[in-house]
C-alpha positions as YAML, in Angstrom:
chain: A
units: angstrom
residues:
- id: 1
  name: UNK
  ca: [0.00, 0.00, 0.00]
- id: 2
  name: UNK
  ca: [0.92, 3.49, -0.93]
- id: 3
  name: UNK
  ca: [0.94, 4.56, 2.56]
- id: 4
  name: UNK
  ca: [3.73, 2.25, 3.96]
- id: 5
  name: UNK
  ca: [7.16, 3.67, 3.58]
- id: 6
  name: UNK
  ca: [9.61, 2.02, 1.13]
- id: 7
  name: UNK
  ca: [12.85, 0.87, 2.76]
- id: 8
  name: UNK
  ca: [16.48, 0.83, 2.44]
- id: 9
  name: UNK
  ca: [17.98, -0.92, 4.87]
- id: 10
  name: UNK
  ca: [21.57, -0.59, 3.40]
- id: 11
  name: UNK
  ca: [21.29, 3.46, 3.46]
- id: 12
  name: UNK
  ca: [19.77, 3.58, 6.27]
- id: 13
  name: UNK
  ca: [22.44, 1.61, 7.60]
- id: 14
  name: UNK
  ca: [24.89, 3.29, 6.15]
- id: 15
  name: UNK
  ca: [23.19, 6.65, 7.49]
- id: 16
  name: UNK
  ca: [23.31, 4.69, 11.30]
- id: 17
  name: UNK
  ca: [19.69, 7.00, 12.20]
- id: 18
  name: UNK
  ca: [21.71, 9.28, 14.86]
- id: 19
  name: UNK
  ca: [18.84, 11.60, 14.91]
- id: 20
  name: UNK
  ca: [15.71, 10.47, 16.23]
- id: 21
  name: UNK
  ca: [13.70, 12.28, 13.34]
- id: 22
  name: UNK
  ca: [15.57, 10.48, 10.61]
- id: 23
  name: UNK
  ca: [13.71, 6.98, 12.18]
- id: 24
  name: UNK
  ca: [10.59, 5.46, 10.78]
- id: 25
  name: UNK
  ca: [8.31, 4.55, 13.71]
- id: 26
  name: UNK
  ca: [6.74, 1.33, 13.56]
- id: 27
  name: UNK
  ca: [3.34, 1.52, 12.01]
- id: 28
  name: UNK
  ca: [1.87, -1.87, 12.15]
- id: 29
  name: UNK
  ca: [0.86, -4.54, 14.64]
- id: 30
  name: UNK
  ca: [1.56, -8.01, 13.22]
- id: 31
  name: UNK
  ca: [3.98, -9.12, 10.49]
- id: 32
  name: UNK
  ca: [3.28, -12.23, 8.81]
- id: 33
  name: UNK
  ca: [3.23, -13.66, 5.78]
- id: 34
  name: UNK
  ca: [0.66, -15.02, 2.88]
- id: 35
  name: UNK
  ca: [0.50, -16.20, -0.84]
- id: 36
  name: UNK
  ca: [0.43, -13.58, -2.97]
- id: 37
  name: UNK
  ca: [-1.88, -13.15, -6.07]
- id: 38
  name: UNK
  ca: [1.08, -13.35, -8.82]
- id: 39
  name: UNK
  ca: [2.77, -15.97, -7.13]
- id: 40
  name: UNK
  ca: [5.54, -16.62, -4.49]
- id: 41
  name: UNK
  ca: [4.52, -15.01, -0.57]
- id: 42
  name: UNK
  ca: [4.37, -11.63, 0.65]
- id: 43
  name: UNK
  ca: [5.64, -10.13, 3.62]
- id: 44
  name: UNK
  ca: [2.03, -8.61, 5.14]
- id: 45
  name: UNK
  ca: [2.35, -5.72, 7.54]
- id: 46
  name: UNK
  ca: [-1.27, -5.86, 9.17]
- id: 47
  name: UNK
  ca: [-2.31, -7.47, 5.94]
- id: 48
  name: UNK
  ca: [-0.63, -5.20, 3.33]
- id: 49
  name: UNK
  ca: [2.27, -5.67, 1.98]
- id: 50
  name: UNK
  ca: [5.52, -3.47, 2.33]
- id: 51
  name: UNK
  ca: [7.17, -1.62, -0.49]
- id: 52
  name: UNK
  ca: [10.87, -2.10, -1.76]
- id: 53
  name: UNK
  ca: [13.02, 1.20, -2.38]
- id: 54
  name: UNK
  ca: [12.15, 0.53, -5.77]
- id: 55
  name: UNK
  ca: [8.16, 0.51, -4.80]
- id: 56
  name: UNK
  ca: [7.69, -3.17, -5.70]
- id: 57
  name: UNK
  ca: [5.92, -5.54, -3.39]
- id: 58
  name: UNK
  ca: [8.13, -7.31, -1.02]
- id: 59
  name: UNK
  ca: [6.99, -10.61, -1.98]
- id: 60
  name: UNK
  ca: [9.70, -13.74, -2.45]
- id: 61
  name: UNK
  ca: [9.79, -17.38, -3.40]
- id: 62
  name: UNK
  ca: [9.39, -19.35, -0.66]
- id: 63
  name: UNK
  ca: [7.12, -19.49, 2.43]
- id: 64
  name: UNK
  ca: [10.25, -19.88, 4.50]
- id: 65
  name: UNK
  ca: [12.31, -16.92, 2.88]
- id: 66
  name: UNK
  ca: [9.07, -14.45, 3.37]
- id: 67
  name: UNK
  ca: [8.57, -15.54, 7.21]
- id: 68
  name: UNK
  ca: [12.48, -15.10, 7.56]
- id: 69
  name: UNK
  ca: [11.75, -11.43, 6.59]
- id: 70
  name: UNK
  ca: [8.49, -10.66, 8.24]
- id: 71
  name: UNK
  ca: [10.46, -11.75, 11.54]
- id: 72
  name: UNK
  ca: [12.71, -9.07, 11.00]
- id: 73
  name: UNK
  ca: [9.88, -6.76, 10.62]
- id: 74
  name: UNK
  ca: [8.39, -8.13, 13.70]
- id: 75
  name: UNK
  ca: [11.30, -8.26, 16.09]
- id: 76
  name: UNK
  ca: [11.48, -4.42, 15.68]
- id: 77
  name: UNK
  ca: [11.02, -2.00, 18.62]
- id: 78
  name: UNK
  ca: [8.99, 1.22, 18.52]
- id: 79
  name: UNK
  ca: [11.61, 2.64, 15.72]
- id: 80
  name: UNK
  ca: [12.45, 0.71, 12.92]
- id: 81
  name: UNK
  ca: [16.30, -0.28, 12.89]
- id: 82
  name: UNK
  ca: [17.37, -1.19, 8.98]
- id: 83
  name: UNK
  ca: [20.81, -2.65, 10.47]
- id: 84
  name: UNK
  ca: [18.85, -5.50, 12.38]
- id: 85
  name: UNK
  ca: [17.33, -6.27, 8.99]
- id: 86
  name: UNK
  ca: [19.91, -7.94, 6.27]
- id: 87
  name: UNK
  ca: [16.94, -10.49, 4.92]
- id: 88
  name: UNK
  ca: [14.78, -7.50, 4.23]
- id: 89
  name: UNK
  ca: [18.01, -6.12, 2.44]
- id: 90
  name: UNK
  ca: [18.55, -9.46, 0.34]
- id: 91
  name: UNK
  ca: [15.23, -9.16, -0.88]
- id: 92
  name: UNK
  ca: [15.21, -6.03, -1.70]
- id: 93
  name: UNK
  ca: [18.61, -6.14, -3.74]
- id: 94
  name: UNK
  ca: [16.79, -8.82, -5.36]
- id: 95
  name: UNK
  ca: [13.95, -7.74, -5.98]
- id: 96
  name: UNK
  ca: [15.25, -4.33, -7.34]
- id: 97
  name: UNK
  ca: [18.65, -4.59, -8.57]
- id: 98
  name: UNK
  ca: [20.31, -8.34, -9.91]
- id: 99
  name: UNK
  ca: [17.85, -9.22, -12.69]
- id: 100
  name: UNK
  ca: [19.58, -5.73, -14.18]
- id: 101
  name: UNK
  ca: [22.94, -7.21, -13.69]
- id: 102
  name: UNK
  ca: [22.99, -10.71, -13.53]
- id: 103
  name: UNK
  ca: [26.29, -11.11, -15.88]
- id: 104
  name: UNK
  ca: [28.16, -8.15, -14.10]
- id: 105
  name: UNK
  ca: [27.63, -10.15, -10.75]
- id: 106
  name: UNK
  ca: [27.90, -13.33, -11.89]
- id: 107
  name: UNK
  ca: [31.81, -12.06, -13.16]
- id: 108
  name: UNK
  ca: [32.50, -10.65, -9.93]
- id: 109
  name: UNK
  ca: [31.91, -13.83, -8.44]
- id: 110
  name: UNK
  ca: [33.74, -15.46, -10.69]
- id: 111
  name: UNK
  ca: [36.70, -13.52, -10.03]
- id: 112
  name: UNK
  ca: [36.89, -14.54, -6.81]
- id: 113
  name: UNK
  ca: [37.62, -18.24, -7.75]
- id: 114
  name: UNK
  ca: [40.54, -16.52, -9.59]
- id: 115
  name: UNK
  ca: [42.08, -15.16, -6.20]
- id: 116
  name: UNK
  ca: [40.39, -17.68, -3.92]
- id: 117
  name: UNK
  ca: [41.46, -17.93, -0.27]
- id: 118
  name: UNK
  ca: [41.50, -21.21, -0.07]
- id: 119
  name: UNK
  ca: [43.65, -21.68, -2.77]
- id: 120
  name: UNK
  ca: [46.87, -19.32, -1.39]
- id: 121
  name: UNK
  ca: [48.92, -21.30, 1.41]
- id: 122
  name: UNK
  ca: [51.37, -19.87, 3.75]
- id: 123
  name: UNK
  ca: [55.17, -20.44, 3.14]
- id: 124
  name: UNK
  ca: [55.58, -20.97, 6.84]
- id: 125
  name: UNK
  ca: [55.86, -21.05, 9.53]
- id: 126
  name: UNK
  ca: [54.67, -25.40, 9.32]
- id: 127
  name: UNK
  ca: [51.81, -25.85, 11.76]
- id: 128
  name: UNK
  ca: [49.93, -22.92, 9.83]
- id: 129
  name: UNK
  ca: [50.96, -24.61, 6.20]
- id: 130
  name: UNK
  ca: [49.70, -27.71, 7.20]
- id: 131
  name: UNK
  ca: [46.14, -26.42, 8.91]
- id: 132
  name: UNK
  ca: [45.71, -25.12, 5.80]
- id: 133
  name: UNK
  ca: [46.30, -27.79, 3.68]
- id: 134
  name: UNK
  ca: [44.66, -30.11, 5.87]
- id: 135
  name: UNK
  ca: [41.19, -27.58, 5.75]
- id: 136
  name: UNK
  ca: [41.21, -26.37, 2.89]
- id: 137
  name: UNK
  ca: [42.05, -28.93, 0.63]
- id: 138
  name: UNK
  ca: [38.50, -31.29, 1.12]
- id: 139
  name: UNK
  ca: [36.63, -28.29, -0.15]
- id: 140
  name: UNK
  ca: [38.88, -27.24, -3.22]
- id: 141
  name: UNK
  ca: [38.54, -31.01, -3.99]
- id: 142
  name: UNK
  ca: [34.28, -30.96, -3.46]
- id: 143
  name: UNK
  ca: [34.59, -27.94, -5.81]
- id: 144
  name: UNK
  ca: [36.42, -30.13, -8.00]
- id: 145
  name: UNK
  ca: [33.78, -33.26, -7.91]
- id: 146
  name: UNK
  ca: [30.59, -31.68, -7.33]
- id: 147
  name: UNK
  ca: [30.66, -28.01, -9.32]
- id: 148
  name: UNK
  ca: [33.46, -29.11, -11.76]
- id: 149
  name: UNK
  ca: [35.67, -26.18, -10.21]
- id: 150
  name: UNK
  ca: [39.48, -27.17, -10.19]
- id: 151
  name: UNK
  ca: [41.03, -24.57, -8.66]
- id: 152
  name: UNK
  ca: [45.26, -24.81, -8.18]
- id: 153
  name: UNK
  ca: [46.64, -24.28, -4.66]
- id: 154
  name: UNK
  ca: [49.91, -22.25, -4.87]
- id: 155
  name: UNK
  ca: [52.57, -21.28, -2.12]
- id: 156
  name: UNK
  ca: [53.02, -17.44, -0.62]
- id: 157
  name: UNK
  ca: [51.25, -14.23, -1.95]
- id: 158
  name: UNK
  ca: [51.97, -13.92, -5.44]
- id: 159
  name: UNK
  ca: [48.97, -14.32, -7.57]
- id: 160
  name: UNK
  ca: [48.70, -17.44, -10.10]
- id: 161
  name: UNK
  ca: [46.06, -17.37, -12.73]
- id: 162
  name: UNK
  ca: [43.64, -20.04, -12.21]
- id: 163
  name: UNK
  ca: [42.34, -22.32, -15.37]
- id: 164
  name: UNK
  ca: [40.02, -20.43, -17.14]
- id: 165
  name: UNK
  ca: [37.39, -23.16, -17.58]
- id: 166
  name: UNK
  ca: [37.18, -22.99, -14.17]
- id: 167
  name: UNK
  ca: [36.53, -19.61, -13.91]
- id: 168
  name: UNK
  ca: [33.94, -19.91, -16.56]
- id: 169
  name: UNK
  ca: [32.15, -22.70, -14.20]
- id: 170
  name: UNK
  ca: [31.91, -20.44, -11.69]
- id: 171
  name: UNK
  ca: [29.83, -18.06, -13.38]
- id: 172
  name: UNK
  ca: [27.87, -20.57, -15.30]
- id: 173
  name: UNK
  ca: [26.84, -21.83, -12.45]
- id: 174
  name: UNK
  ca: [26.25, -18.20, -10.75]
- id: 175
  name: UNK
  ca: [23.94, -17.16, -13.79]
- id: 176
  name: UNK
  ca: [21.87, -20.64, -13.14]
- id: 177
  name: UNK
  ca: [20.54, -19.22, -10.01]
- id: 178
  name: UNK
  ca: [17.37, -16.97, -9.47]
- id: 179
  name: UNK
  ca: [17.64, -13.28, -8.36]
- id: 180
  name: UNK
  ca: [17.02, -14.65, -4.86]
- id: 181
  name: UNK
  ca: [20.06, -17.02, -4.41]
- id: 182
  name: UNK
  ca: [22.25, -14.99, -6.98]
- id: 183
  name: UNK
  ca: [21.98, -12.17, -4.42]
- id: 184
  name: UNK
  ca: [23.17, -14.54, -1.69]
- id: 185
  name: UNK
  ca: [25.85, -15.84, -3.35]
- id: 186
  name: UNK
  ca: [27.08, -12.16, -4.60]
- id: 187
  name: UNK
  ca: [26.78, -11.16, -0.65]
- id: 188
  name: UNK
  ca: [28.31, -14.04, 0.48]
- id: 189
  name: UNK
  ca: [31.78, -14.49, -1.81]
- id: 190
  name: UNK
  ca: [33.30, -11.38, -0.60]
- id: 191
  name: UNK
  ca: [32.52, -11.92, 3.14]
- id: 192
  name: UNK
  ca: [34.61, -15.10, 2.95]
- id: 193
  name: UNK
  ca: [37.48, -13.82, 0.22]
- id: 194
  name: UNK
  ca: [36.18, -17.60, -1.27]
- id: 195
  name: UNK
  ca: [34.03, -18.45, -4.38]
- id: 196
  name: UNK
  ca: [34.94, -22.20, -2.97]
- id: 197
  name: UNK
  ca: [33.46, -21.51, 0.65]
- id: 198
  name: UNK
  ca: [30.45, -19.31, -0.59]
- id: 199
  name: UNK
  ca: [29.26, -21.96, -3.30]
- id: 200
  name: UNK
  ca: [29.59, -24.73, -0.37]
- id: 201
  name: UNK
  ca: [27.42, -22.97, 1.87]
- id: 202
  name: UNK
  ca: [25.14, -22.01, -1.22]
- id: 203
  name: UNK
  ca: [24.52, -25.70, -1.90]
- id: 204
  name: UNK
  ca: [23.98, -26.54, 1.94]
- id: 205
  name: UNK
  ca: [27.44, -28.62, 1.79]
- id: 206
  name: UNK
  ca: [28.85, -26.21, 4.55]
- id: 207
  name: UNK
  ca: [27.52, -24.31, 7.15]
- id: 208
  name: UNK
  ca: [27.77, -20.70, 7.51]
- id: 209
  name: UNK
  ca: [29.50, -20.58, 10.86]
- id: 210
  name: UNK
  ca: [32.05, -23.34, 9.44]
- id: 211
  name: UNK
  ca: [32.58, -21.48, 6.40]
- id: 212
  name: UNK
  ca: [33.62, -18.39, 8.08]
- id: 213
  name: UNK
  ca: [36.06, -20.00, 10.46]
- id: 214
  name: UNK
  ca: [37.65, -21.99, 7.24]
- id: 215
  name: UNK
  ca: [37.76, -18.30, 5.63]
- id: 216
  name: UNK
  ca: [39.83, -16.71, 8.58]
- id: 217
  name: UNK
  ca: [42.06, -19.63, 8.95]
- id: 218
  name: UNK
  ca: [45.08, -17.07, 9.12]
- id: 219
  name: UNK
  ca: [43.44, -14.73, 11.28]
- id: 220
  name: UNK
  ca: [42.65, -17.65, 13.68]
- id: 221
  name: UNK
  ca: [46.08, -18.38, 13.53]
- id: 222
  name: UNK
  ca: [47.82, -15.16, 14.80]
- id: 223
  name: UNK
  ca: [44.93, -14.73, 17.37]
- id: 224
  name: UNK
  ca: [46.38, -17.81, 19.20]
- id: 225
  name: UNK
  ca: [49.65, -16.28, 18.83]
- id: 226
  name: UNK
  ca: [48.90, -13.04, 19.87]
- id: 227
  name: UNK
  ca: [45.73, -12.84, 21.21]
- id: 228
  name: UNK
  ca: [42.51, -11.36, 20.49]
- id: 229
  name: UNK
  ca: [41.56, -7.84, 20.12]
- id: 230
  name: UNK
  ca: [38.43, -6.61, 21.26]
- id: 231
  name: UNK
  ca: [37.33, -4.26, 18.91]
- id: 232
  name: UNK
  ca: [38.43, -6.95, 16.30]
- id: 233
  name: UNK
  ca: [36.45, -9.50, 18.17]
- id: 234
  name: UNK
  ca: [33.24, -7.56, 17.63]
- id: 235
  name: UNK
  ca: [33.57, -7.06, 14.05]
- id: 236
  name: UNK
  ca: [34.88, -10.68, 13.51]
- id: 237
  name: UNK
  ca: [31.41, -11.79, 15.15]
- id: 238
  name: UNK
  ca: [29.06, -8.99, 12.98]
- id: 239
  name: UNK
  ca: [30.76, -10.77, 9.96]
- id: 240
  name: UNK
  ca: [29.80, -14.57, 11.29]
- id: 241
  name: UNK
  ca: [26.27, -13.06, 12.01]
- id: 242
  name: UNK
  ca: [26.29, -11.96, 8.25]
- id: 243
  name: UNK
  ca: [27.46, -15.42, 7.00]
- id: 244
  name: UNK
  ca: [25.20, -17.30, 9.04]
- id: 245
  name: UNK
  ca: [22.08, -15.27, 8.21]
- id: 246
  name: UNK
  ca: [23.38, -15.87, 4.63]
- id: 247
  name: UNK
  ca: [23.07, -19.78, 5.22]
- id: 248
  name: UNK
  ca: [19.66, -19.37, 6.53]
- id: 249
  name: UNK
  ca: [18.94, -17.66, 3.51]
- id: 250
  name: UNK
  ca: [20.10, -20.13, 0.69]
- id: 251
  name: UNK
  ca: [18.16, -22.61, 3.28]
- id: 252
  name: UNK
  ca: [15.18, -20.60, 3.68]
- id: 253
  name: UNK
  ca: [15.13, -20.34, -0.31]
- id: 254
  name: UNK
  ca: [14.94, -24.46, -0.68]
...
């Protein structure tokens, strides 16, 4: 309905609502969600449905990935908080943005597997090298067997070109998906530095929580060294959050 505010939550996010005026007060009761006449569900707000920034109906695939939004909507307080709402932002990005650039996204993610994480082991020191190897490997190999992705491991920093048939998998694959998963997979490949990681969690081979820790493998490394630092620790854990709402997503999407 005309009367319920579009939203961005990635603005607004951006825009982090220090004054009180710049906050949209909640206007409904209940959020649930219901079939909606063109297909898919809607996200109802009292029984209409809410607008994307783009003014299209907030409606999605699934049963699953609608409720996963309306409980965003419905976990919110007196003022609407966009932060606390990265479903409602997946949607929306899908909704309004990929199907205008699903090959652009589809080579970024592709590019990835080009410079993958997973595929750049440490020199040294040993115990590092060989958690690596010993982690990583099983899911360059699944990318190998199950996605037809043979990616090469290499030793130290310097970049090595990766076979371009397996770059051209990636994206094949990436253009296979609907707007939906597309824009989980585009959010999800630069979170973990890994085309390999994303696509596991993508296909519900890997969790989201596992996937992160498999992405910071380093990280992890000098933080038992050297300990943790705090601030550091709370960004480290918005990221998981990010990852894991991601795997609820692909879930939530069937």
């Amino acid at each position: 309905m005309s009367h319920i505010p579009a939203l961005d939550p990635m603005v607004a996010a951006r825009k982090g609502f220090r004054e009180t005026e710049d906050r949209i007060s909640r206007f409904w009761t209940e959020a649930t969600v219901g079939p909606h006449a063109d297909g898919g569900w809607a996200v109802l707000l009292d029984g209409r449905t809410p607008k994307t920034p783009d003014k299209a109906a907030l409606v999605l695939p699934t049963q699953a990935a609608a409720q996963l939004v309306a409980d965003e909507w419905a976990a919110q307080g007196k003022l609407l908080d966009p932060s606390t709402m990265p479903a409602t932002r997946l949607a929306s990005t899908a909704i309004d943005r990929i199907g205008q650039a699903r090959d652009a996204v589809a080579d970024e993610i592709a590019a990835y597997a080009g410079s993958d994480v997973v595929c750049y082991l440490a020199e040294h020191p040993t115990p590092l090298v060989e958690r690596q190897a010993r982690q990583w490997g099983p899911w360059r190999d699944w990318a190998a067997r199950e996605m037809g992705v043979a990616l090469e491991p290499v030793e130290g920093i310097v970049h090595r070109p990766q076979s371009p048939h397996a770059i051209a998998r990636v994206k094949a694959h990436a253009l296979s998906l609907d707007d939906f998963r597309l824009t989980g997979l585009a959010t999800a490949v630069p979170l973990l530095g890994s085309a390999v990681l994303a696509l596991a969690v993508e296909q519900g081979a890997l969790g989201g929580g596992a996937a992160f820790d498999l992405s910071r493998i380093d990280e992890l490394f000098q933080e038992e060294q050297w300990g943790v630092d705090a601030e550091a620790a709370e960004r480290t854990e918005a990221r998981r959050a990010e990852v894991q709402l991601l795997d609820r997503w692909f879930r939530a999407l069937g």
